[in-house]
C-alpha positions as CSV (number, residue, x, y, z in Angstrom):
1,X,-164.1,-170.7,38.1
2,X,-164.0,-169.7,42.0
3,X,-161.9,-170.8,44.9
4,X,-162.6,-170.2,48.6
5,X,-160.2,-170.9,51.2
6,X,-161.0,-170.5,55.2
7,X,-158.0,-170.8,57.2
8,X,-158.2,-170.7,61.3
9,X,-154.9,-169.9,61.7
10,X,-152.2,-167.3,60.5
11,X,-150.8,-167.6,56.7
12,X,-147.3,-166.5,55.4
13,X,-145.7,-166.5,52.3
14,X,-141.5,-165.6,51.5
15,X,-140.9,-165.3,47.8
16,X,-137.2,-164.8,47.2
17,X,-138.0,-162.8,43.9
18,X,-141.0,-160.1,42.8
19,X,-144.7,-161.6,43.6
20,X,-147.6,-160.1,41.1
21,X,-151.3,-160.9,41.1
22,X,-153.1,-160.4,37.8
23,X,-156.9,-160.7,37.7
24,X,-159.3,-160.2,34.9
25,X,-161.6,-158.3,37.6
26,X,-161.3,-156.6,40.6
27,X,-159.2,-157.4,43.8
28,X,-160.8,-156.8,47.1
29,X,-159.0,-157.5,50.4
30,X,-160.6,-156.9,53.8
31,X,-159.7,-156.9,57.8
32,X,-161.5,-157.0,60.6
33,X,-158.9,-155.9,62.5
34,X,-156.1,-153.3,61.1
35,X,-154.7,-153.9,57.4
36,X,-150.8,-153.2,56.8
37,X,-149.0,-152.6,53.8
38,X,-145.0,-152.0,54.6
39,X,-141.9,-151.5,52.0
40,X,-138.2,-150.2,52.5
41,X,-138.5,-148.0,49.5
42,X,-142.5,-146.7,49.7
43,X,-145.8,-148.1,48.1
44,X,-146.2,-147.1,44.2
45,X,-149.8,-147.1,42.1
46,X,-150.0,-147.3,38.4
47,X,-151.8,-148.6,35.2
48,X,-152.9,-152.5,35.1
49,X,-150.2,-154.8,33.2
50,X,-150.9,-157.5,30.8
51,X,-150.3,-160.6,32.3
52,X,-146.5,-162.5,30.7
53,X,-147.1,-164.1,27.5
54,X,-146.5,-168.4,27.6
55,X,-145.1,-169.8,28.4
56,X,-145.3,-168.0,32.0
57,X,-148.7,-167.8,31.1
58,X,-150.3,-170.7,29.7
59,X,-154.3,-169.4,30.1
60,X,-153.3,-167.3,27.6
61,X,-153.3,-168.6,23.7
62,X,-149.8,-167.8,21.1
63,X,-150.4,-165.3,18.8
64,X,-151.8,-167.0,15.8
65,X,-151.5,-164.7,12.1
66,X,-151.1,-164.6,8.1
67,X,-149.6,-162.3,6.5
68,X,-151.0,-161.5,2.8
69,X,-149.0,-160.2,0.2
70,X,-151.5,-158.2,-2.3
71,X,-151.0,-155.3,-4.7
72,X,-152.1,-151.5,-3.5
73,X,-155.8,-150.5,-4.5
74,X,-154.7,-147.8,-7.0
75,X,-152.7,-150.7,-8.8
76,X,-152.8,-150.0,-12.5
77,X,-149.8,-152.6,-14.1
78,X,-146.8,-151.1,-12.7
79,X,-144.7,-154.1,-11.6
80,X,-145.6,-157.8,-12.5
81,X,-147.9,-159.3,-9.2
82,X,-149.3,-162.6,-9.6
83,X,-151.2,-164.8,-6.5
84,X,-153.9,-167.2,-5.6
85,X,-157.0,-165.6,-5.7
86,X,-159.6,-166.7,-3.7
87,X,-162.2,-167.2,-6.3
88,X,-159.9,-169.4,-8.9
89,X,-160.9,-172.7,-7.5
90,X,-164.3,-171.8,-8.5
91,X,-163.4,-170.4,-12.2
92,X,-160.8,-173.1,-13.0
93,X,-160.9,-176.0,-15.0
94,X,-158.4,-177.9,-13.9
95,X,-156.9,-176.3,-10.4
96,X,-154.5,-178.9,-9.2
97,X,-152.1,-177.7,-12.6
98,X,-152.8,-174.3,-11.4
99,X,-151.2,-174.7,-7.9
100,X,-147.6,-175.7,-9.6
101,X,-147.7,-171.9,-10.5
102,X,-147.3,-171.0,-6.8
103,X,-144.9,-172.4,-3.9
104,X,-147.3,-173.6,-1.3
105,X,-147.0,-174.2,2.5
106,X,-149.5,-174.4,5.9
107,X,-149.3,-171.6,8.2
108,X,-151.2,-172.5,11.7
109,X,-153.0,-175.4,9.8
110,X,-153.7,-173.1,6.8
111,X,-152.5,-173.6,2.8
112,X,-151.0,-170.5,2.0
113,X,-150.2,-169.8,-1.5
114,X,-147.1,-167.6,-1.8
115,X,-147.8,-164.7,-4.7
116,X,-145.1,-163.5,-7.1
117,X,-143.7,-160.0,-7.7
118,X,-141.7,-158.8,-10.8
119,X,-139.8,-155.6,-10.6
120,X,-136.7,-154.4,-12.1
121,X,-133.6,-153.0,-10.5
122,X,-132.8,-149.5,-9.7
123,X,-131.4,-148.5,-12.9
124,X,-134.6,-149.1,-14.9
125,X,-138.0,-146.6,-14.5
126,X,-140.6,-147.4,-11.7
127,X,-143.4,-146.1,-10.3
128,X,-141.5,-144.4,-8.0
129,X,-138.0,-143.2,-6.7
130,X,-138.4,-145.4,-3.4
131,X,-139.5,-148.6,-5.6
132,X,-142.9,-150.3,-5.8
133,X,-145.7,-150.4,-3.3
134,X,-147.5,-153.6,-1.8
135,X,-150.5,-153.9,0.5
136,X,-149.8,-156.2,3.6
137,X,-153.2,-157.6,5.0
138,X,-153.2,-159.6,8.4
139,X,-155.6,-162.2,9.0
140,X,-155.6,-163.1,12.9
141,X,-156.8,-167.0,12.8
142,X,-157.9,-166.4,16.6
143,X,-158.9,-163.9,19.3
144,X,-157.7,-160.4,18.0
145,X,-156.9,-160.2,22.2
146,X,-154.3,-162.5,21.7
147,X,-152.6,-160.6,19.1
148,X,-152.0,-157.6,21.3
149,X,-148.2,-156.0,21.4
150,X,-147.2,-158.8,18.6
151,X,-144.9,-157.3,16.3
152,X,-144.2,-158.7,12.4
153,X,-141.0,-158.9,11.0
154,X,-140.1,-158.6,7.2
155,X,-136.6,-159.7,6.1
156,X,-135.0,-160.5,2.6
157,X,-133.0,-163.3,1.5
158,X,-130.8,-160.7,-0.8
159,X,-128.9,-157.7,0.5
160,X,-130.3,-156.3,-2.8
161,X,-133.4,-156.7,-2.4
162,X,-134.7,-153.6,0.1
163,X,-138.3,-153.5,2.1
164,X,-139.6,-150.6,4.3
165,X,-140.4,-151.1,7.1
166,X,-138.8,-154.1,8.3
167,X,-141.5,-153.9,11.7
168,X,-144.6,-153.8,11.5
169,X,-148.1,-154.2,14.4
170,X,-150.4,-156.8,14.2
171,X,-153.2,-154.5,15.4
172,X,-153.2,-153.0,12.6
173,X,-155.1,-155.4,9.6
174,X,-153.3,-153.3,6.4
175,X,-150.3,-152.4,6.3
176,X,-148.7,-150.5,2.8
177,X,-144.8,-151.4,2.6
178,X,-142.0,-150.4,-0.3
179,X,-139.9,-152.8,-2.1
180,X,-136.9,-151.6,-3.7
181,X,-134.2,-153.9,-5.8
182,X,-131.1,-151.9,-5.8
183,X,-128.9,-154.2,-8.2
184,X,-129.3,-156.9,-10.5
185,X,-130.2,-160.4,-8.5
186,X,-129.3,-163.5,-10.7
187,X,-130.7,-166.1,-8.1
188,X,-133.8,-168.4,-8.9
189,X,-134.6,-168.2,-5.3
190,X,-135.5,-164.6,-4.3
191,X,-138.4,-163.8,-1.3
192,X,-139.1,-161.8,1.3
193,X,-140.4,-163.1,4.5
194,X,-142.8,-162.2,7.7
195,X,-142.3,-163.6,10.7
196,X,-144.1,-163.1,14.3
197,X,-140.9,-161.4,16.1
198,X,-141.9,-163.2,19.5
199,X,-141.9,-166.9,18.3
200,X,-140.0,-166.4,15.3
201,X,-143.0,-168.0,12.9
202,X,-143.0,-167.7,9.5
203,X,-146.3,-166.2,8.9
204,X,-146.0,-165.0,5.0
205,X,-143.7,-165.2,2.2
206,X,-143.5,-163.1,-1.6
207,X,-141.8,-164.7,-4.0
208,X,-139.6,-162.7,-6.6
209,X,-139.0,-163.7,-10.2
210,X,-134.7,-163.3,-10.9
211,X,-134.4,-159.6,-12.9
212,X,-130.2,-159.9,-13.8
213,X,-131.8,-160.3,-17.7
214,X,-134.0,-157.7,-19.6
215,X,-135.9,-158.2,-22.5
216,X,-136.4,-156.5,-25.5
217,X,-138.3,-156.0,-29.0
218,X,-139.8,-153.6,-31.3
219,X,-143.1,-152.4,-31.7
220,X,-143.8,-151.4,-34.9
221,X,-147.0,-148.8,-34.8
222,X,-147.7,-148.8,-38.6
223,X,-150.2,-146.3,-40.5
224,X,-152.0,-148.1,-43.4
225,X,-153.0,-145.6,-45.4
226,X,-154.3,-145.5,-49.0
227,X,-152.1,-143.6,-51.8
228,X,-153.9,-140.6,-52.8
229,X,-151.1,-140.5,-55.5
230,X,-152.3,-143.5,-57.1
231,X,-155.9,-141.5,-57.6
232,X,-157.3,-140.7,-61.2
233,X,-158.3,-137.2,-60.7
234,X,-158.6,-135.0,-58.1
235,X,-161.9,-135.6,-56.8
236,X,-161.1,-139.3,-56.2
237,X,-157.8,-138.1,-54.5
238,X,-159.7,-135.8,-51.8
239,X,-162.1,-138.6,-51.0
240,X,-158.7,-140.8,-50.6
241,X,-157.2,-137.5,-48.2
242,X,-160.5,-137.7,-46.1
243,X,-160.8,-141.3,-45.3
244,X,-157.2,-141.5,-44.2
245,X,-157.9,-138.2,-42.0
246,X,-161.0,-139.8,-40.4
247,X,-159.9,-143.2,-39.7
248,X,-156.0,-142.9,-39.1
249,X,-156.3,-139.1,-38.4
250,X,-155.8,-139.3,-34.5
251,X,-152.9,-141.0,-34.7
252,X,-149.7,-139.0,-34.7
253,X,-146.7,-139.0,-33.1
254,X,-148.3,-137.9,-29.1
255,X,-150.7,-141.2,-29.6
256,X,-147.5,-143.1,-30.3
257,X,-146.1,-141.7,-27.3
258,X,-148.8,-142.7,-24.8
259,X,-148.9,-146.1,-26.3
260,X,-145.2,-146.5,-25.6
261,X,-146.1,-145.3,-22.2
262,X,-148.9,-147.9,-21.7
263,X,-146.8,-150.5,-23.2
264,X,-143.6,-150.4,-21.4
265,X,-144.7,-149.2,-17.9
266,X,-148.1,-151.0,-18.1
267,X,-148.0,-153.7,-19.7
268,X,-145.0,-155.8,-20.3
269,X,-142.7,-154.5,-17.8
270,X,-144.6,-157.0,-15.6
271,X,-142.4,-159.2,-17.8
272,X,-139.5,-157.6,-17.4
273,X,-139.8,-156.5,-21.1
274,X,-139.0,-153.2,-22.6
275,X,-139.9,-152.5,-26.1
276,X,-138.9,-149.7,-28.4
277,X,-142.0,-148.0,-30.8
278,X,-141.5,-147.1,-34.2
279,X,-143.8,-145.6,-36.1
280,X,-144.2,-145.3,-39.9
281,X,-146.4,-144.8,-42.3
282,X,-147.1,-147.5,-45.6
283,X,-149.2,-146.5,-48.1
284,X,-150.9,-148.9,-50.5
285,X,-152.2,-149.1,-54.1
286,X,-155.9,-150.4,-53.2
287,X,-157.0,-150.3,-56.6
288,X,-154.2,-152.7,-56.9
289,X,-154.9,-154.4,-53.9
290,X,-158.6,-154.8,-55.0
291,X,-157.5,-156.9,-57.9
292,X,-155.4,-158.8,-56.3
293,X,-158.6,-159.9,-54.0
294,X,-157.0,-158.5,-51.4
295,X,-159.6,-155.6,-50.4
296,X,-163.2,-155.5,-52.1
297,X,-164.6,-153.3,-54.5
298,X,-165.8,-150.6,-51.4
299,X,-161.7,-151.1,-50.0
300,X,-163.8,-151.2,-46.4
301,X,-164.1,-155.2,-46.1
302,X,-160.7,-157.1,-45.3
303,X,-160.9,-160.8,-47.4
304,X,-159.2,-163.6,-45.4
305,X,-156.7,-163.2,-48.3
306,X,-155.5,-159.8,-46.6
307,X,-152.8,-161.5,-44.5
308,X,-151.4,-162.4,-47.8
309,X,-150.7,-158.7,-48.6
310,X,-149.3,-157.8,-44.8
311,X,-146.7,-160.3,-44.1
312,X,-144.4,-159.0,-46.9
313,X,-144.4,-155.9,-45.1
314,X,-142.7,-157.2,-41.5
315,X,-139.4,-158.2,-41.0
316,X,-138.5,-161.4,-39.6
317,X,-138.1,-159.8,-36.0
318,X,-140.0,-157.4,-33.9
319,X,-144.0,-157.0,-33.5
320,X,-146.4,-155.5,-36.0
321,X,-149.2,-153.6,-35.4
322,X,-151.3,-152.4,-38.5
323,X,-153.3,-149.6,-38.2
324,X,-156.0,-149.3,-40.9
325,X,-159.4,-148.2,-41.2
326,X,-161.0,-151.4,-42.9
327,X,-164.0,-153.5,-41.5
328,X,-162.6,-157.0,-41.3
329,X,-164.8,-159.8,-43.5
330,X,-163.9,-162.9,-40.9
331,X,-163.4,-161.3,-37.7
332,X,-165.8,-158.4,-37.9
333,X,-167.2,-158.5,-34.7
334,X,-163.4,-158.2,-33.3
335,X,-161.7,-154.9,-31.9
336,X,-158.5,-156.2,-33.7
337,X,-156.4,-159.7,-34.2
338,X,-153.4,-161.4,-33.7
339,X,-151.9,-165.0,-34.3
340,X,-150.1,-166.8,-31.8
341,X,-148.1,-168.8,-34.6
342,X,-144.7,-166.7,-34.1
343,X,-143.1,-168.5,-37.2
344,X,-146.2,-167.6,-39.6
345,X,-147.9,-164.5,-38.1
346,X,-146.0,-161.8,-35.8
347,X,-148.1,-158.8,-37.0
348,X,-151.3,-157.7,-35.5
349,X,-154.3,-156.1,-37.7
350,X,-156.4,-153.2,-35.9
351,X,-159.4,-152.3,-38.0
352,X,-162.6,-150.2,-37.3
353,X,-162.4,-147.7,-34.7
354,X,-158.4,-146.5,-33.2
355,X,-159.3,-144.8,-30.1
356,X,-158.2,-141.3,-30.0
357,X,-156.9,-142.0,-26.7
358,X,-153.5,-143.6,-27.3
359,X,-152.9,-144.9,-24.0
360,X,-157.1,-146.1,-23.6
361,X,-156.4,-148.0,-27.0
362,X,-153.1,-149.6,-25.6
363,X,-154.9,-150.9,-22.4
364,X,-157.8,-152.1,-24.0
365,X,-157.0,-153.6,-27.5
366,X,-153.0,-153.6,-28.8
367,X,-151.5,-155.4,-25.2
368,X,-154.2,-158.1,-25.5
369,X,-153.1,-158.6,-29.2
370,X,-149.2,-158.1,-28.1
371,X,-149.9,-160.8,-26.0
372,X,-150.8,-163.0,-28.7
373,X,-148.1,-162.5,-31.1
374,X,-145.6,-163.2,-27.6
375,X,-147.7,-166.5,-27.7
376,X,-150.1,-165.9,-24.8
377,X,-153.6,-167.8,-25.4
378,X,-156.5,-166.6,-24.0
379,X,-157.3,-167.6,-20.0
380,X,-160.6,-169.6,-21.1
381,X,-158.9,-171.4,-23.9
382,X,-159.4,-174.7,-24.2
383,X,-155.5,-175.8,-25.3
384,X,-154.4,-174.5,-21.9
385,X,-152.8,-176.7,-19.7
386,X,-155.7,-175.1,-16.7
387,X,-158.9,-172.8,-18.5
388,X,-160.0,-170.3,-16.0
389,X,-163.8,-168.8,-17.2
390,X,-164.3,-166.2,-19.4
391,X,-164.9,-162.5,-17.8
392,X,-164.4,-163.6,-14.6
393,X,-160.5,-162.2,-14.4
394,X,-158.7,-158.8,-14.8
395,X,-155.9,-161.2,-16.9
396,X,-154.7,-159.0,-20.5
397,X,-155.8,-162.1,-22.2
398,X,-159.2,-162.4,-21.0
399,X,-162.1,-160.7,-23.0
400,X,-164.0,-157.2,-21.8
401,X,-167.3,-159.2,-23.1
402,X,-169.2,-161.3,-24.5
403,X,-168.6,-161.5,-28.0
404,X,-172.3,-163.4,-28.4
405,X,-173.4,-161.0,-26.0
406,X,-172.1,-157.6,-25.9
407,X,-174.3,-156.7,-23.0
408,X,-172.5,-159.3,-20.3
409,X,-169.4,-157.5,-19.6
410,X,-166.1,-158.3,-17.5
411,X,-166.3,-156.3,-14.3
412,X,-162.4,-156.6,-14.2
413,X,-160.2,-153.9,-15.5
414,X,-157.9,-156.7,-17.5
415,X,-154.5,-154.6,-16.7
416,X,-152.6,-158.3,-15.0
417,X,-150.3,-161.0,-16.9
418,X,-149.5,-164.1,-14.3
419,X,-146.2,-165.3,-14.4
420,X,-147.0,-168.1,-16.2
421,X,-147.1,-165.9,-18.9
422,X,-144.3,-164.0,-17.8
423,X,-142.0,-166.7,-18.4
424,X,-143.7,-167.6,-21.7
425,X,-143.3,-164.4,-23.5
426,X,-139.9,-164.1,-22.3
427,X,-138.7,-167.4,-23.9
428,X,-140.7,-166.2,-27.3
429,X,-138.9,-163.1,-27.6
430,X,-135.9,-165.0,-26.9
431,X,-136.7,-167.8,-29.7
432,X,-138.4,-165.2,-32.1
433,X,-139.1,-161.5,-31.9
434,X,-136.4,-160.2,-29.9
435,X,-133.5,-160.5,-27.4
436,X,-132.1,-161.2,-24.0
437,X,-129.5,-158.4,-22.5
């Protein structure tokens, strides 16, 4: 757009204040005759300024951003983080009973979805001395121009409840900011918010689940081993010796320890859970078991009758994890097995292959089953309130593959629980395995 003015005669301008010209291009000015320039106190020359922001300027648009709460890359399980992902609509059977998961709101138009953290206070073990780390990614809904010089600030609604930095720049599209809970909050409503300093927006939120109660079981790591005592000679009593070394031989008391690791740091502290591990040995009669039609003849194939023999062998609280080198008859194809029936079944059965690696078998196989026994389902099954698609998640409860097809795999690395299921094994250690401090 272009304006020309010719005037005949003189021009002058009084402006009782400071007069400024701001172009998006140059500035020429040109005299036939002589060309004065005058001040009291001299002529200065510097860098070009931005022009005022509205509403001085109206040309120019309001800063429009979202700020995204989301976990740091190297996240491996260390605090409970559950949001919205972008590809749930997609995967999910029935999305509008998803959404009463999350408080939702529009930001410049936009739904936003606010995620939930779960951490505990100061006086319990975290990933770090300073708290927990979460990635902060803007997402500029117009011209990144506009953006320039705006500055984002992150508040609490709990003196308790700590976040570093409270600033940060727009320019910047990731941001990595610590969250530290210095005392116990017993308030249903905790969050921290972003907000565009200039106009005082709210631009993002992070919702965080109450922490004033902790919540505890046992975790019973049990050895099922057969009696070489019970043997008729010596021969049959070194074969006994031998399979017990070569199916239950890894596990000793530094495998218990990086399960209780995996367990309590990785896995259900998302939950604000802590569990204690004990570990034991129980050894059995099989001949006796055999007869009872409890094993078969080859005491390698577990008969359906096997549950029979293990529930006499927990106690009415705390979860069971049985560690035995049989091949399973019904659930062969199975890494291990839990029920989600806490009044009839709070033990878990792990036959085949343990992993030598405590933690690896942890991570992979005994938090899924934990999860059953704390009466989690699986996230594709179909007595779920909303069914997301199997292997499409990196949920605990979804499955690593295909058990039809071994060869389609989940891409995820299944180390999340949502809140959902936060809350649900909670009130099942509550009503069952446990208790509430």
């Amino acid at each position: 757009m272009s304006r020309i003015r010719n005037v005949k005669g003189h021009i002058t301008e009084m402006v009782g204040g400071d007069y400024k010209i701001y172009s998006a291009s140059d500035i020429v000015e040109s005299a036939t005759d002589k060309f004065h320039e005058t001040a009291d106190e001299g002529l200065f020359f510097g860098e070009p300024e931005d022009p005022p922001t509205p509403p001085d300027n109206p040309a120019k648009k309001k800063s429009e951003l979202i700020v995204h709460f989301r976990r740091p890359d190297d996240y491996d399980g260390e605090f409970g983080f559950d949001w919205m992902r972008d590809d749930y609509r997609d995967i999910c059977s029935n999305f509008d009973e998803l959404e009463k998961d999350y408080e939702s709101m529009k930001i410049y138009g936009k739904t936003y979805y606010v995620p939930w953290l779960s951490i505990f206070p100061d006086d319990h073990k975290q990933q770090s001395e300073k708290g927990i780390r979460l990635k902060l990614e803007v997402e500029s809904l117009n011209n990144s121009e506009d953006n320039i010089g705006t500055k984002i600030g992150l508040s609490t609604s709990s003196p308790s409840l700590l976040v570093n930095p409270t600033e940060i720049d727009s320019q910047e599209s990731s941001h990595i900011i610590e969250i530290r809970c210095t005392e116990k909050i017993a308030d249903d409503k905790i969050f921290i918010e972003a907000r565009d300093l200039a106009s005082q927006n709210l631009v993002g939120k992070l919702n965080i689940l109450r922490n004033d109660s902790r919540y505890h079981f046992t975790l019973f790591l049990i050895r099922l081993l057969d009696d070489p005592d019970k043997a008729e000679n010596e021969e049959e009593k070194s074969k006994i010796e031998r399979a017990n070394e070569i199916c239950l031989g890894d596990v000793n008391d530094d495998w218990v320890n990086s399960v209780a690791d995996r367990v309590n740091n990785f896995g259900v502290n998302q939950a604000l859970i802590k569990c204690d591990v004990v570990f034991k040995d129980i050894k059995i009669d099989s001949k006796d078991w055999i007869k009872k039609g409890y094993l078969t003849e080859d005491k390698r194939i577990i008969n359906s009758s096997f549950h029979e023999a293990i529930k006499p062998l927990c106690e009415d609280k705390g979860v069971f994890a049985f560690l035995c080198g049989f091949l399973t008859k019904d659930f062969s194809s199975g890494a291990a097995w839990a029920g989600t029936e806490p009044t009839t079944s709070n033990y878990i059965v792990c036959p085949q292959y343990i992993y030598s690696d405590g933690a690896d078998y942890a991570k992979r196989i005994l938090l899924h089953e934990i999860g059953h026994v704390l009466g989690l389902r699986h996230t594709f099954d179909e007595r779920n309130t909303y069914k997301l698609q199997i292997l499409k998640t990196d949920n605990v409860m979804d499955y690593p593959m295909d058990p039809k097809n071994q060869q389609n795999r989940n891409p995820f690395d299944r180390i999340t629980f949502s809140r959902r299921q936060w809350l649900k094994m909670q009130e099942e250690i509550v009503s069952y395995h446990g208790n509430k401090e």
